[in-house]
N, C-alpha and C positions, 0 to 999 in steps of 0.2 A: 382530454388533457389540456388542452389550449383552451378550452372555456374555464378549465379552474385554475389557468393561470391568468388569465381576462379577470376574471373577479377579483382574485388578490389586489390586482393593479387598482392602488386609490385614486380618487379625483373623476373629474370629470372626463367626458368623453376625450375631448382633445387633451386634456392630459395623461390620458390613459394611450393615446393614440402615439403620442410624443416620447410618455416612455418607453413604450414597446418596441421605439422605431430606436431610441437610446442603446437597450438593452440588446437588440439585435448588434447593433453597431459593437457595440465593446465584447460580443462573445465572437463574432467576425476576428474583432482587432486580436484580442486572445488565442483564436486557435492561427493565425497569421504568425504571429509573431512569439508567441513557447510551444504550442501543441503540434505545430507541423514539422518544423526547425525538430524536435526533439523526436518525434517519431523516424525522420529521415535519417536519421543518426542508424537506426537499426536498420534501415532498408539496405542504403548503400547503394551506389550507380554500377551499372554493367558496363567492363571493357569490352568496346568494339573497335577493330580493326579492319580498317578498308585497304583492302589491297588493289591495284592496278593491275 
């Protein structure tokens, strides 16, 4: 799979090297900032109570 996404990528080596390091970065940013935020919606944190 990664070699047929390697091919798609135009240009030359370092531009292919450049975009890849792009495209990692902004699907990063993406699940950071809607995909995580929106799944924790469903999850929901655990009440715990520490007692003395």
């Amino acid at each position: 799979m990664y070699s047929a996404l390697w091919r798609l990528l135009p240009g030359p080596l370092w531009f292919r090297i450049l975009l890849a390091v792009i495209l990692v970065v902004v699907v990063l940013l993406a699940l950071i900032l809607w995909v995580f935020p929106w799944v924790n919606t469903f999850i929901g944190t655990p009440e715990v109570t520490v007692q003395q």
